[in-house]
C-alpha positions in Angstrom: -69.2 53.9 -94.6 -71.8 53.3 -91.9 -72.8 49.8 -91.6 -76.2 48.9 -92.4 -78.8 48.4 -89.2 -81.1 45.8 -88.3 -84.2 46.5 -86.2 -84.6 43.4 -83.7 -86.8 42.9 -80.4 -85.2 42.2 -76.8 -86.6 41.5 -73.6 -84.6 43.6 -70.7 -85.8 44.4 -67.2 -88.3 46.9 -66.9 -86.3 48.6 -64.3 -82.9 48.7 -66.0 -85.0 51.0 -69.2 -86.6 53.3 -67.0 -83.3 53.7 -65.5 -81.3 54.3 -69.0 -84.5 56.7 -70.2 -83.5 58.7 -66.9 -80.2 58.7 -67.3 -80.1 59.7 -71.4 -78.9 56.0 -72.6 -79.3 55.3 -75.9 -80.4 51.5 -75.6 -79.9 50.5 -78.8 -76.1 52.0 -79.0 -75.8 50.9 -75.1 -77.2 46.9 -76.6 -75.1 46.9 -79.5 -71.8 47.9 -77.2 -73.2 44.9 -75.0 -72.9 42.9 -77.7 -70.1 43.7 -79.7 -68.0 43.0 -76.2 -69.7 39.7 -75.6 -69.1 39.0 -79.3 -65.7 39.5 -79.1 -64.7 38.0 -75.8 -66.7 34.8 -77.3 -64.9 34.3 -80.7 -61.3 35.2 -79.0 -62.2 32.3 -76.3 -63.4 30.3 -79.5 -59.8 31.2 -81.0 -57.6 30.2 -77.9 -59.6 26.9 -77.8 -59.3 26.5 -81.6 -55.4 27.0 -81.3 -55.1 25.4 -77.8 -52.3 22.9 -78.9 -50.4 25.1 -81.0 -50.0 27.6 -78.3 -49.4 24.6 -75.6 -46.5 23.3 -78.1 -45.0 26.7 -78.5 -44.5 27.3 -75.0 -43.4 24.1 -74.3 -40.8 24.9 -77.1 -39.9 28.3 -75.1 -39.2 26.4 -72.1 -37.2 24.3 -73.5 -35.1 26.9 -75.9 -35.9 30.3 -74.6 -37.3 32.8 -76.6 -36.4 33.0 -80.2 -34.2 35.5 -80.6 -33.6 36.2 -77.2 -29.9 36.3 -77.9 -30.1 39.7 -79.9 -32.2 41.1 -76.8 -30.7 44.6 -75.1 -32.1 44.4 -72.0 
């Protein structure tokens, strides 16, 4: 199911449009890919912050044990 759009107004370089006429972009697909990566690098930098001390205790807890399980490893 397509997700529902939302017309919106941006402000981009005059140049950069006229370019991505030229060139066949589709702005608002090329904006939205833009933004969805953005998007996501922001909220996984939000979670690594939000989970900054769990992740500092569980690697503190592999250096001091290994890895759990790392006794039934093949390799």
């Amino acid at each position: 199911m397509p997700m529902p759009r939302k017309s919106t107004s941006l402000s981009l370089d005059a140049d950069l449009i006229a370019r991505a006429k030229d060139a066949g972009v589709n702005l608002s697909r090329a904006a939205e890919a833009g933004i969805e990566d953005e998007v996501r690098k922001a909220e996984a930098a939000r979670w690594a912050d939000e989970n900054q001390h769990a992740i500092e205790a569980y690697n503190r807890r592999v250096e001091q044990d290994g890895l759990p399980l790392d006794a039934y490893r093949k390799w």
